[in-house]
DOZATI-269367 format. One record per residue (C-alpha): residue number from 1; residue in one letter; x, y, z. Coordinates in nm, 2 decimals, m for minus. Each point is the difference from the previous one (the first is absolute). Layout:
BEGIN
kolgu_tiba_east_north_up
NUM_A_X_Y_Z .
...
END
This chain:
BEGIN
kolgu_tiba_east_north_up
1_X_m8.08_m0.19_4.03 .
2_X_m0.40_m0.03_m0.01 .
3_X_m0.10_0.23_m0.25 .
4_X_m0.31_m0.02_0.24 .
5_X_0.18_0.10_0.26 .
6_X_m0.08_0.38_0.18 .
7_X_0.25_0.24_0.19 .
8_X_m0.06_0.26_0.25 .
9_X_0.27_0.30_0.15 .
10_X_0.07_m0.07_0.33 .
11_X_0.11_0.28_0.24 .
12_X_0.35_0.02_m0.10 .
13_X_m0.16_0.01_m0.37 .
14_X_m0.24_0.25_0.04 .
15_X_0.30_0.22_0.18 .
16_X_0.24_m0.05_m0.24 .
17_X_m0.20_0.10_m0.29 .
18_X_m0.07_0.36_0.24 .
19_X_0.40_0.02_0.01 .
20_X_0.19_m0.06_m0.32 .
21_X_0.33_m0.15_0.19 .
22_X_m0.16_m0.31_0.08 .
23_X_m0.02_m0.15_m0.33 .
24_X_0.31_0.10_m0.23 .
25_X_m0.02_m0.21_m0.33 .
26_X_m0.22_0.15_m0.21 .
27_X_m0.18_m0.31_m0.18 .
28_X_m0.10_m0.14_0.42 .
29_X_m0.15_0.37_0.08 .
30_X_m0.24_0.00_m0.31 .
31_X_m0.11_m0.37_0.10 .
32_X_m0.06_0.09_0.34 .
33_X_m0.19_0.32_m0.07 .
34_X_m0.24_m0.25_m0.23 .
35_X_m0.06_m0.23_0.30 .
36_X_m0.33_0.07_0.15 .
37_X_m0.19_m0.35_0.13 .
38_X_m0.23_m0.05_m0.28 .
39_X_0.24_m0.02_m0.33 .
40_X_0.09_m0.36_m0.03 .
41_X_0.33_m0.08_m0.13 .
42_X_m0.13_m0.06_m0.36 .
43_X_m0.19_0.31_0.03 .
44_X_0.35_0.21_0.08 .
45_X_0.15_m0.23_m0.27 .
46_X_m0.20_0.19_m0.23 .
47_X_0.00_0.33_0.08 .
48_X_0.34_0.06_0.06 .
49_X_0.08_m0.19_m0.32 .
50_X_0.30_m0.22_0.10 .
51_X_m0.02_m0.36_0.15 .
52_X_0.32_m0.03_0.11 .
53_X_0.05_0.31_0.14 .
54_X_m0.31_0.02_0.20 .
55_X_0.08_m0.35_0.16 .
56_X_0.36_0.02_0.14 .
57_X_m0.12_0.33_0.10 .
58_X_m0.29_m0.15_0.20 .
59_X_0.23_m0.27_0.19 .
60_X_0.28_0.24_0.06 .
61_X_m0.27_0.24_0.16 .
62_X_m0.15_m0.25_0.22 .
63_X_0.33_m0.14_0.12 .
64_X_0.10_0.31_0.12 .
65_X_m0.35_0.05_0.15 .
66_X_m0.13_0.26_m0.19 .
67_X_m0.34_m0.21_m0.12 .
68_X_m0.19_m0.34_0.14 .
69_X_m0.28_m0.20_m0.16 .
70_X_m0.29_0.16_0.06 .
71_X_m0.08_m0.29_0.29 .
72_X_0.32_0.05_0.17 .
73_X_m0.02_0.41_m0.07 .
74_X_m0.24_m0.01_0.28 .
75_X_0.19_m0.12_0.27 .
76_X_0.27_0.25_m0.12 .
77_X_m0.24_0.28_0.12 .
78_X_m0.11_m0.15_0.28 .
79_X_0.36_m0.05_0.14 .
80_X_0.07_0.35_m0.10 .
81_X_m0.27_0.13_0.18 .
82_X_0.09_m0.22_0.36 .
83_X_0.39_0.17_m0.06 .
84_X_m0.15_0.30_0.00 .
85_X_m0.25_0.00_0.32 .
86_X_0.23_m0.18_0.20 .
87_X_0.28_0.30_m0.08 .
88_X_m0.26_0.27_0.13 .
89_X_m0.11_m0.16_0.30 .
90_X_0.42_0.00_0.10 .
91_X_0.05_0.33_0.00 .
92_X_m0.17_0.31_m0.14 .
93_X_0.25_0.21_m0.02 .
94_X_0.28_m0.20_m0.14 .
95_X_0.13_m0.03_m0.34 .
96_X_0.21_m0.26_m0.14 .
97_X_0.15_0.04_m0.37 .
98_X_0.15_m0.31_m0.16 .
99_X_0.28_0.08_m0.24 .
100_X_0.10_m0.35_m0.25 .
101_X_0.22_0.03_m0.26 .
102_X_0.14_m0.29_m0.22 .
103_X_0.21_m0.23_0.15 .
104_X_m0.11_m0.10_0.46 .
105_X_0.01_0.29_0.20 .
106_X_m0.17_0.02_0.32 .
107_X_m0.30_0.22_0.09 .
108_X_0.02_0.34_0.20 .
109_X_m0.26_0.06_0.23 .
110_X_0.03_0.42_0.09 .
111_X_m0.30_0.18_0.23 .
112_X_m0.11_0.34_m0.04 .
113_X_m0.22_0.21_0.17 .
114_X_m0.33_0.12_m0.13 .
115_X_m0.15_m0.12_m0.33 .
116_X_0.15_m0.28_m0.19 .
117_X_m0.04_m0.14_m0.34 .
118_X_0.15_m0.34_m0.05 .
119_X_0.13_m0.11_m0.30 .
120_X_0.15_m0.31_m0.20 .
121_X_0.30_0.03_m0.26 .
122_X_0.11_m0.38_m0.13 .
123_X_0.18_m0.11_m0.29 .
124_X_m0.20_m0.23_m0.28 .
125_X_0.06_m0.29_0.18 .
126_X_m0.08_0.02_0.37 .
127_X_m0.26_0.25_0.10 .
128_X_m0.12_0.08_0.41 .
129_X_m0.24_0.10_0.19 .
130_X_m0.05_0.20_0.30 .
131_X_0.12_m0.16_0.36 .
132_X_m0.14_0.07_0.33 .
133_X_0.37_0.09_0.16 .
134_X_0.33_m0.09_m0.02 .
135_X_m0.01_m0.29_0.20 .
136_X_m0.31_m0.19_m0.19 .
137_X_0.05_0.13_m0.36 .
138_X_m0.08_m0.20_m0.28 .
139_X_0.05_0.00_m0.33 .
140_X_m0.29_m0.07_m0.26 .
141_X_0.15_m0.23_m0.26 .
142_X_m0.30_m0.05_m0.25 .
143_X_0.26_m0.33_m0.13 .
144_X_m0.05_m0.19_0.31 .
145_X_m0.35_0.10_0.04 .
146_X_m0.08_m0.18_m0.32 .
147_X_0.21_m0.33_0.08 .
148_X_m0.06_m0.01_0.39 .
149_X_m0.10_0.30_0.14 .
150_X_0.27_m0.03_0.23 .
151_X_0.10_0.34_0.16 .
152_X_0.37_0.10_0.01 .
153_X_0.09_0.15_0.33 .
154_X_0.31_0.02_m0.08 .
155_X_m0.03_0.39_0.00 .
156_X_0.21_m0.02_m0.34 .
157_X_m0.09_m0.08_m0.36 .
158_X_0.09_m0.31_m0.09 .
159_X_0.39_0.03_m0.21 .
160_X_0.04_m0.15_m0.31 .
161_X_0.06_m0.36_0.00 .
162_X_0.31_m0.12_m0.12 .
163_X_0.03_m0.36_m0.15 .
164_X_0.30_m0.17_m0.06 .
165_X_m0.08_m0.06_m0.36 .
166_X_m0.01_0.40_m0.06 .
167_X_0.38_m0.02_0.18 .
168_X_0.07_m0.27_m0.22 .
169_X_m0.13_0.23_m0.30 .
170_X_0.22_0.32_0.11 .
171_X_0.31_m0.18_0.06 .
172_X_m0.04_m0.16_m0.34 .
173_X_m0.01_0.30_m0.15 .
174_X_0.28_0.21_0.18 .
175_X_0.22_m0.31_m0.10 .
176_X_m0.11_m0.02_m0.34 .
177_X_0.09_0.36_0.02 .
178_X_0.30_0.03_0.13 .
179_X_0.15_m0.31_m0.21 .
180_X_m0.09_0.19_m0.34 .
181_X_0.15_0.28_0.11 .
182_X_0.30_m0.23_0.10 .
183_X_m0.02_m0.15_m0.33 .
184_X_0.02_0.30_m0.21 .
185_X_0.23_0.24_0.17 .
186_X_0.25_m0.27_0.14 .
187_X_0.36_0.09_m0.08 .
188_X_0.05_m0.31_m0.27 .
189_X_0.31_0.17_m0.15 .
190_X_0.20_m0.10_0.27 .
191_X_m0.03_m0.36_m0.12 .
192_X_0.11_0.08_m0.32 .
193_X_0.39_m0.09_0.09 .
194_X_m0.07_m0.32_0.15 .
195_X_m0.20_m0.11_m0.31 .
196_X_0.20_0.13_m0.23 .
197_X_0.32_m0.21_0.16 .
198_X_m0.22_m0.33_0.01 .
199_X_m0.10_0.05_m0.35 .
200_X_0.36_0.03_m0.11 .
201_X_0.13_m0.28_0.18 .
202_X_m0.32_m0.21_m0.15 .
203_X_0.01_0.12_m0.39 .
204_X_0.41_0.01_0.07 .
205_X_0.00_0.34_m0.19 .
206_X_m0.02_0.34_0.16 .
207_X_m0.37_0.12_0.03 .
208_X_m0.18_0.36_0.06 .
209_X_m0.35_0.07_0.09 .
210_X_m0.14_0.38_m0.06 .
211_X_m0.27_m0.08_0.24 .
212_X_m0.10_m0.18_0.30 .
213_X_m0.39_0.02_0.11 .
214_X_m0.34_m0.18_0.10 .
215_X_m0.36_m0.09_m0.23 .
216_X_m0.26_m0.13_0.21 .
217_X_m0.25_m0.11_m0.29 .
218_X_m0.04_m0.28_m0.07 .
219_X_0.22_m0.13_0.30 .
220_X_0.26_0.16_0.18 .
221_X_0.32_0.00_m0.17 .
222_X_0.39_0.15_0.01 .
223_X_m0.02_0.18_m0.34 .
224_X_0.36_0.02_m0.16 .
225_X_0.00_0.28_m0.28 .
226_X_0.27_0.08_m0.26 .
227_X_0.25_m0.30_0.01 .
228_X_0.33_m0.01_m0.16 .
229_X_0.23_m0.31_m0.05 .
230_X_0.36_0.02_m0.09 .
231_X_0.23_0.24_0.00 .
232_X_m0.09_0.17_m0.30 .
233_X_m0.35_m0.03_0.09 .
234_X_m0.09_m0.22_m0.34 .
235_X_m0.29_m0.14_0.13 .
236_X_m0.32_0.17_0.22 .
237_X_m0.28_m0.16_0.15 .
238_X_m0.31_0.29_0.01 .
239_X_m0.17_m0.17_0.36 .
240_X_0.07_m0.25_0.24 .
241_X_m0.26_m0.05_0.23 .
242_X_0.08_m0.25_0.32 .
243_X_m0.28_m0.21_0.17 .
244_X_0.00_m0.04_0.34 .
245_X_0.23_0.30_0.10 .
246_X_m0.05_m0.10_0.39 .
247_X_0.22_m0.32_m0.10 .
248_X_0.29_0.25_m0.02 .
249_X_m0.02_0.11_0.36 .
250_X_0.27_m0.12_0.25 .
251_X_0.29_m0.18_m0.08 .
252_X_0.07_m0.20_m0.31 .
253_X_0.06_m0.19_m0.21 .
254_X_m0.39_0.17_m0.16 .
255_X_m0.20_m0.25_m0.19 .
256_X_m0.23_0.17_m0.25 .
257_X_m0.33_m0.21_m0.11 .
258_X_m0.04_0.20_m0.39 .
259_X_0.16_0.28_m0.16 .
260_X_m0.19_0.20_m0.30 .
261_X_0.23_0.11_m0.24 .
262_X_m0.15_0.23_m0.22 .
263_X_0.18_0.24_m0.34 .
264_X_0.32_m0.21_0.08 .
265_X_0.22_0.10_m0.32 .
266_X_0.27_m0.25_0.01 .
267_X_0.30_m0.02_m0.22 .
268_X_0.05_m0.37_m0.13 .
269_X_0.36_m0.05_0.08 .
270_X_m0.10_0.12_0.34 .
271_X_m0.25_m0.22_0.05 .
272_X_0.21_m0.33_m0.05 .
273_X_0.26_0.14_0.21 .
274_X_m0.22_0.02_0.30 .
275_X_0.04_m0.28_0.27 .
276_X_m0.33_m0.18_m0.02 .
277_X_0.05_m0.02_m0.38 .
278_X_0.35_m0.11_m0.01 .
279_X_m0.09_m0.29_0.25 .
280_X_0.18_0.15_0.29 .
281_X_m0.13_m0.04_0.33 .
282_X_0.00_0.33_0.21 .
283_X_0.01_m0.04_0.42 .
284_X_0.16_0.32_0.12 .
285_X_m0.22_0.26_m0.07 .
286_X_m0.24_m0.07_0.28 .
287_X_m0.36_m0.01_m0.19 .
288_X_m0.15_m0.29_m0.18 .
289_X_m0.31_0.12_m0.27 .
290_X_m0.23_m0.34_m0.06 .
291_X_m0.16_0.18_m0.33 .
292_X_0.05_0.27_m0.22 .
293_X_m0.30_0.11_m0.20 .
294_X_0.15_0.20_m0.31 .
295_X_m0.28_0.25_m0.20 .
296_X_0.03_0.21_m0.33 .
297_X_0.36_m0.05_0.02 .
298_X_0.26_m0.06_m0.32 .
299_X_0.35_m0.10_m0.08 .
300_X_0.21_0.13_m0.21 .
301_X_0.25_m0.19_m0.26 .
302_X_0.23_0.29_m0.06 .
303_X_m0.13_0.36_m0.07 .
304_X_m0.28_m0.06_m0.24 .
305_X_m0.10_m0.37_0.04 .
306_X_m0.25_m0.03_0.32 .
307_X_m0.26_m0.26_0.10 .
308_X_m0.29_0.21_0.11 .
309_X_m0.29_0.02_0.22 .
310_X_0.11_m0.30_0.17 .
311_X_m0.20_m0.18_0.32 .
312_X_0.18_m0.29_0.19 .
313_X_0.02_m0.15_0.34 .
314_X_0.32_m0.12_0.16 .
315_X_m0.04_m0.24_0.30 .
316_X_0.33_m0.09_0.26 .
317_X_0.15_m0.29_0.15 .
318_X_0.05_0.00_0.40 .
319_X_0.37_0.08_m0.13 .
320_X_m0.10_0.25_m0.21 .
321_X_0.04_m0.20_m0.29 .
322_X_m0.22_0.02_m0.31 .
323_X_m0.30_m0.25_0.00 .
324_X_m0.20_0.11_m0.29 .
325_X_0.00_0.36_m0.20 .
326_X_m0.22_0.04_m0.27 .
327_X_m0.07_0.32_m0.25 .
328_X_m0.27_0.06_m0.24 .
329_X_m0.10_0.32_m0.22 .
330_X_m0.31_0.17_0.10 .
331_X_m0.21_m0.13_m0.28 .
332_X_0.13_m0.40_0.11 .
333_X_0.09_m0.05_m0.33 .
334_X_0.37_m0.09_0.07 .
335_X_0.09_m0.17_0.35 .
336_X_0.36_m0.09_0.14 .
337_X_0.12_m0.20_0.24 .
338_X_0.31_0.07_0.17 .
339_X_0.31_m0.24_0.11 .
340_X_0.32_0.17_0.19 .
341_X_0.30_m0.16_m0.15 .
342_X_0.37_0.09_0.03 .
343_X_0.04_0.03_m0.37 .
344_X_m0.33_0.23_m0.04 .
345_X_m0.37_m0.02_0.07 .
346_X_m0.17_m0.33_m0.13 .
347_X_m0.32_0.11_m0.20 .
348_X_m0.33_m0.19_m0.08 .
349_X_m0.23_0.21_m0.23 .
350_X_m0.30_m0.05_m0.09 .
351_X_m0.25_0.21_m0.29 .
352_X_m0.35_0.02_m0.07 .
353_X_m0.07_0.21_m0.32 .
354_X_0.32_0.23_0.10 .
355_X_0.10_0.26_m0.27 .
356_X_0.34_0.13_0.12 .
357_X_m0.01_0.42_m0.03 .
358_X_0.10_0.14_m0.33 .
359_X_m0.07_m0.34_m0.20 .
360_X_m0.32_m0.07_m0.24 .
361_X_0.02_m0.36_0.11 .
362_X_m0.14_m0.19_0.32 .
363_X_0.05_m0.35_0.13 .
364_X_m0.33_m0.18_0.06 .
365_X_0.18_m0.24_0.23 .
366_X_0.35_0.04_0.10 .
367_X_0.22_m0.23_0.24 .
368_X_0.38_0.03_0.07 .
369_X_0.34_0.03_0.20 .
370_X_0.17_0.26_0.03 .
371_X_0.27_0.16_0.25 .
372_X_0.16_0.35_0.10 .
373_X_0.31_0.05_0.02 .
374_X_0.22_0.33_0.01 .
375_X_m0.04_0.18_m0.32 .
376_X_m0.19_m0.26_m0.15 .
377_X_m0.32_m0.20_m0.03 .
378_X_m0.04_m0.36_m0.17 .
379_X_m0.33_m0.13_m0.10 .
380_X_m0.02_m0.40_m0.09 .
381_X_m0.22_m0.30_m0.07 .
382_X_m0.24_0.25_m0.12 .
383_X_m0.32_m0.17_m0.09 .
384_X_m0.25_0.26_m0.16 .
385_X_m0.28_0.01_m0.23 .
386_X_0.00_0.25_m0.19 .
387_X_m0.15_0.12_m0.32 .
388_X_m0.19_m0.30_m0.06 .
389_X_0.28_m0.22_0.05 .
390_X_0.23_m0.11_0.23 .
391_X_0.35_0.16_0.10 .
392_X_0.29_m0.19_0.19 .
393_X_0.35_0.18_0.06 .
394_X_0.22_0.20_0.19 .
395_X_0.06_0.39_0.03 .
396_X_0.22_0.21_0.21 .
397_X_0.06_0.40_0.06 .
398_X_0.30_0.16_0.12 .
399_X_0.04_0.37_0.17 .
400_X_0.39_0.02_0.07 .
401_X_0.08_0.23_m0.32 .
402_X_m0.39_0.11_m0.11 .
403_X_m0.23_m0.23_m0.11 .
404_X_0.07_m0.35_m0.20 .
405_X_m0.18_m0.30_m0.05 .
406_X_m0.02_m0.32_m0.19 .
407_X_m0.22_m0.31_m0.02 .
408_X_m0.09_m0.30_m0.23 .
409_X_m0.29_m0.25_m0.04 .
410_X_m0.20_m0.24_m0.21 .
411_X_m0.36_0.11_m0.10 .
412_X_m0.26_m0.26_m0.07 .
413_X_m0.35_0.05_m0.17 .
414_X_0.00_0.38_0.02 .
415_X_m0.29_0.17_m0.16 .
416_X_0.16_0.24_m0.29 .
417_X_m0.29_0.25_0.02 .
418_X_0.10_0.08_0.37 .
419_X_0.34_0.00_m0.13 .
420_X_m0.01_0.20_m0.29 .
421_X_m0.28_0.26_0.18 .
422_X_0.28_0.05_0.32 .
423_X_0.30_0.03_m0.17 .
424_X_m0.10_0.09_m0.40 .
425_X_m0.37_0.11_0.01 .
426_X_0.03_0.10_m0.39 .
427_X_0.14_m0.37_m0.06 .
428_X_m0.34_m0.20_m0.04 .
429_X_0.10_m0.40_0.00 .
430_X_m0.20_m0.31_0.14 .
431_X_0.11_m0.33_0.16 .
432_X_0.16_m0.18_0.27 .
433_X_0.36_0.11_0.08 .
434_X_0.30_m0.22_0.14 .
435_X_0.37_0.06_0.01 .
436_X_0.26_0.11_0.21 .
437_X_0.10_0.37_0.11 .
438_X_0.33_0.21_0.11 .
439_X_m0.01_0.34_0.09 .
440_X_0.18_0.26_0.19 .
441_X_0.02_0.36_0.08 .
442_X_0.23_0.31_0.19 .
443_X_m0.18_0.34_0.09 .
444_X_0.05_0.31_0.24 .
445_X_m0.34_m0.08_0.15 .
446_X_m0.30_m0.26_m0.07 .
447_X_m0.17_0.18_m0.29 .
448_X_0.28_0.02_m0.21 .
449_X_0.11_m0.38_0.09 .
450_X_m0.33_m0.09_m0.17 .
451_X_0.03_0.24_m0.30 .
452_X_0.35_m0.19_m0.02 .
453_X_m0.06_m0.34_m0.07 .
454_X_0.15_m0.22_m0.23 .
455_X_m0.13_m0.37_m0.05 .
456_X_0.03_m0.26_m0.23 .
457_X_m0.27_m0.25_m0.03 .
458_X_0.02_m0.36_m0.20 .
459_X_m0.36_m0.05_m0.05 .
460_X_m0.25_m0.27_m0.16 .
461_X_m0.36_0.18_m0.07 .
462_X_m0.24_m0.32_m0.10 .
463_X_m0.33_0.07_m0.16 .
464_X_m0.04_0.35_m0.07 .
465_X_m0.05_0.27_m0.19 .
466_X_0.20_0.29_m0.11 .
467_X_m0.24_0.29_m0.07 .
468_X_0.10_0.32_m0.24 .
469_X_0.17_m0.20_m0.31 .
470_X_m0.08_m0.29_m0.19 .
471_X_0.32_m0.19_m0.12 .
472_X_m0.19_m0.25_m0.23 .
473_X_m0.23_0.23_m0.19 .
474_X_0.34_0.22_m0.04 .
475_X_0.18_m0.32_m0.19 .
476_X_m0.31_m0.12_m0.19 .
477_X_m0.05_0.40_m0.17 .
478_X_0.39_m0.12_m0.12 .
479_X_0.09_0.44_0.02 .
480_X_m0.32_0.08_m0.21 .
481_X_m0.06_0.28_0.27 .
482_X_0.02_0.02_0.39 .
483_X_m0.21_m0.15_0.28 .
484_X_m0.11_0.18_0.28 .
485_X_m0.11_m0.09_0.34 .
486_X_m0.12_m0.37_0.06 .
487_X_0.07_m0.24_0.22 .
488_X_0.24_m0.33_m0.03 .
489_X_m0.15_m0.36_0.13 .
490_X_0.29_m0.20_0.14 .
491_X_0.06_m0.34_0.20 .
492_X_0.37_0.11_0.16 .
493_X_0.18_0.33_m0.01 .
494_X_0.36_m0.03_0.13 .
495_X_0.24_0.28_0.05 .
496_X_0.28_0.14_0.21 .
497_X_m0.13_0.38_0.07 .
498_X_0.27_0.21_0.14 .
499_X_m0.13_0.33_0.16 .
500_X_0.20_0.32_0.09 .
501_X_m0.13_0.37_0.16 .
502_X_0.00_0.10_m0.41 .
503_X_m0.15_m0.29_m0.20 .
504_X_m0.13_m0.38_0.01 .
505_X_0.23_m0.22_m0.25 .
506_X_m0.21_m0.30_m0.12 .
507_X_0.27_m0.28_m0.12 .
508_X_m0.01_m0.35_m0.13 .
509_X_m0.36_m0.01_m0.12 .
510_X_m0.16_m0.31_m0.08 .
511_X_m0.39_m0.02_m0.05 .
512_X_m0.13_m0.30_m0.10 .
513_X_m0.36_0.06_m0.12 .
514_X_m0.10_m0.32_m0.16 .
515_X_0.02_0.01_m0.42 .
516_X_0.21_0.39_0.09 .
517_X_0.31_m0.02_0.17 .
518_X_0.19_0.34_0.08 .
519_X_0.38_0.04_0.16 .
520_X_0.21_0.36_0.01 .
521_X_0.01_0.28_0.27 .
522_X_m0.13_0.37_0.05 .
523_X_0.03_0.29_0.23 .
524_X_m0.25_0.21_0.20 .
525_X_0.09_0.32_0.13 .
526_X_m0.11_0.16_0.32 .
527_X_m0.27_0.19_m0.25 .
528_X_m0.13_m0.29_m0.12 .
529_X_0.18_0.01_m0.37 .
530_X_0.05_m0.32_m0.16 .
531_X_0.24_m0.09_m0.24 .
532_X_0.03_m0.40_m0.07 .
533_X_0.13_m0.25_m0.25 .
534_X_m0.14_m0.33_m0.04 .
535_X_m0.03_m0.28_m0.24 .
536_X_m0.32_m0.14_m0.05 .
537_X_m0.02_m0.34_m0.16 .
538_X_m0.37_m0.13_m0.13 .
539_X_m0.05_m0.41_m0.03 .
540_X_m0.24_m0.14_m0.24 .
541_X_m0.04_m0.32_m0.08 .
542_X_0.16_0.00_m0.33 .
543_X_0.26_0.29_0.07 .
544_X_0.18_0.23_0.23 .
545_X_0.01_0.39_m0.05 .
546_X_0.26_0.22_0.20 .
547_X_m0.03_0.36_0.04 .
548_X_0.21_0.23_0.20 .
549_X_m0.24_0.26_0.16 .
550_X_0.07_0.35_0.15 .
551_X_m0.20_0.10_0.30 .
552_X_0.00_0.37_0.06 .
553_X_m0.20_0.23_0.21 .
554_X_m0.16_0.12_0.37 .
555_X_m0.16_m0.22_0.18 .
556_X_m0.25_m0.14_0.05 .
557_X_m0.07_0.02_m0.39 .
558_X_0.27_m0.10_m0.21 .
559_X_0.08_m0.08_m0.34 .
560_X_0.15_m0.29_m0.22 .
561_X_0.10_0.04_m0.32 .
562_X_0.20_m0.24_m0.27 .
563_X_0.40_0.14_0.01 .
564_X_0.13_0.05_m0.30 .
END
């Protein structure tokens, strides 16, 4: 609007600021009681304190005919005035009242004898004047006067014009409506057999569901809660939600776009018994799912032994068939691709800096195959790096009668400070470790098959140091008096080290440490206590000295002394 811009009451104004009904809302009442002819806009603007108020309070006023610019205000009068002659002149005695409520209604015309007093009750929208009869009433409709001054002789206000985009709007909304309300309280339960039958005859194992319901958020879906597979019920699934649920209207066979599977707890020997692992194509149980989206989900190898917080996405053949299935932890540090096979699942793993729970170590890099089978998992080809160096090898676990496993591999260029700091942090040694390594293990659950281990490693240290004795100063003193701490310099350590849940057996030691050479054994308990024979031998250029040397102590500080 103008800010410029001046309003004036017309009749129907000035009335219905005498008579309180007229004007209902407040906030239009206060506005229309400030009108006077002279305020411009910007003027009420400022002394009623609010913009926004004062102008949609001004237009819905002088739509409903209440005010006029101050030009067209005059006219207003003027017709007003022409109404109200013409009605005298017609008859002096006659009264007509003209009732109009909300909504069309036509107007009553009633005579009475003696004095009159007419009067005008209209709702907001649509007020009227005085007629001069029945016959040639008309109603004073300040809208039209201010488009085209057209006169309705209609004898009726003018109803409410309905569009066909406010039908649209209504029958949008009473649909909406009713198909929530269709969506929440439909009877879902009643499905639950049906589903329940298909899913058996799919998974070829007897399946419950606790619950059968609806989630609308983000998409519609059939929400399946509290799954149970196999007859003991070994394995659960938390959720399955179902896209598309309007696919499984009418008659089958269904075809489902994606099912989310989410807190799926899934025994491992169930899992390679299922049809779509075991390569076995299933056509009769009337559905076909294209992908299966699998979230925060784990299986479990036996009671203790599970692969948690696992993420994966399975997608289907036309046949039902397998065409890719793929599982990662929820960090992405271990990946696996999955093969159906007849004699297990085919595996394809892949690491990136994955420390495998309960274990100090981690594998930088890790690539293998592997493969699932009932009671039993085999990991080979493993190709790791790990602790500086590289690891290649084979490992498997078994679950049939607790927990066992076994493995072996070569080691090449490990680092013996990452060695020595994961498996013997008091043992402080340097340089670049190669060998070969057995080991194997049997526990009630995966804590104490770690605290079980037993290995035997035939290993090749090459430039390194062996801090917390010094062999050579211990010869040279010939048993004059004991040295403690140190460190020994040598080119190549080799040893067989045998290690058991009670102590570390070091055997077959030869150092070879230039002009001091060294060969005999010692043993480490799991307190670090060190008790050790060797016999040092001391080159010179003119002579060789031999000394047999006790080493004795905790580590990492030892001592070497001359045996007598």
């Amino acid at each position: 609007m103008d800010p410029k811009l001046v309003f004036a009451k017309t009749p129907i104004g000035d009335e219905a600021v005498r008579q309180s009904t007229r004007v209902v809302q407040r906030n239009l009442r206060m506005v229309l009681v400030q009108v006077d002819g002279k305020m411009s806009i910007e003027e009420l603007t400022s002394k009623i304190g609010n913009p926004r108020l004062v102008e949609s309070a001004l237009r819905e006023l002088e739509e409903g005919g209440f005010i006029a610019p101050t030009v067209e205000a005059v006219s207003v009068w003027e017709e007003s005035k022409k109404a109200a002659a013409g009605s005298s002149e017609q008859s002096d005695h006659s009264v007509m009242s003209q009732f109009s409520t909300f909504g069309p209604k036509s107007l009553a015309n009633e005579s009475t004898k003696g004095d009159g007093v007419g009067r005008n009750f209209s709702s907001f929208g649509k007020p009227a004047l005085h007629a001069s009869s029945a016959s040639e009433s008309e109603v004073f409709q300040p809208n039209s006067i201010l488009a085209d001054k057209k006169p309705d002789t209609d004898n009726r206000r003018h109803k409410p014009r309905i569009t066909r985009g406010n039908m649209l709007t209504w029958f949008s909304i009473g649909l909406l409506t009713a198909l929530v309300c269709t969506v929440f309280f439909y009877p879902y339960e009643q499905f639950k057999p049906a589903i329940e039958s298909s899913a058996t005859r799919l998974l070829k194992t007897p399946v419950k569901i606790d619950h059968v319901g609806m989630v609308l958020f983000p998409s519609p879906r059939l929400k399946l809660s509290g799954v149970h597979i196999g007859e003991l019920s070994d394995s659960t699934i938390g959720e399955i939600r179902i896209a598309s649920p309007i696919s499984l209207l009418g008659k089958g066979p269904y075809e489902i776009s994606q099912a989310n599977v989410l807190g799926a707890d899934i025994l491992a020997n169930r899992l390679i018994a299922l049809p779509m692992f075991t390569g076995e194509v299933t056509n009769d149980a009337g559905v076909l799912i294209r992908k299966i989206i699998v979230e925060q989900s784990r299986v479990r190898l036996g009671e203790d032994v599970a692969m948690a917080d696992l993420y994966g996405e399975l997608v289907f053949r036309a046949d039902g068939s397998i065409e890719k299935a793929s599982f990662e932890t929820v960090d992405r540090t271990l990946l696996i691709d999955v093969l159906p096979g007849s004699d297990g699942v085919a595996l394809n793993i892949e690491g990136r800096a994955w420390q495998p729970a309960g274990t100090p170590i981690s594998f930088a890099s890790l690539q293998a195959k592997g493969s699932l089978q009932k009671d039993k998992l085999l990991i080979q080809n493993i190709d790791t790096t790990f602790l500086g160096g590289i690891l290649r090898g084979n490992w498997s676990l078994e679950w049939s009668n607790g927990l066992s496993m076994a493995g072996d591999g070569t080691l090449s260029r490990l680092d013996s400070r990452k060695v020595s700091s994961a498996f013997a942090p008091s043992l402080k040694i340097e340089g670049d470790m190669s060998g070969t390594i057995r080991l194997r293990s049997i526990g009630g659950d995966w804590n104490t098959l770690l605290g079980n281990v037993e290995a035997v490693l035939n290993t090749e240290i090459t430039r390194g140091v062996i801090h917390g004795v010094d062999l050579g100063e211990a010869a040279r003193r010939n048993g004059n008096s004991a040295v403690r701490a140190g460190a020994t310099k040598f080119d190549r350590l080799r040893s067989v080290v045998s290690i058991t849940p009670k102590q570390v057996v070091v055997r077959d030691v030869h150092m070879d440490a230039g002009m001091v050479t060294a060969v005999g054994q010692f043993v480490s308990g799991r307190d670090g206590l060190v008790e050790g024979n060797m016999t040092v031998s001391l080159q010179t250029s003119v002579s060789s000295q031999y000394a047999p040397v006790r080493i004795f102590g905790r580590l990492p500080d030892l001592s070497a002394a001359i045996r007598k």
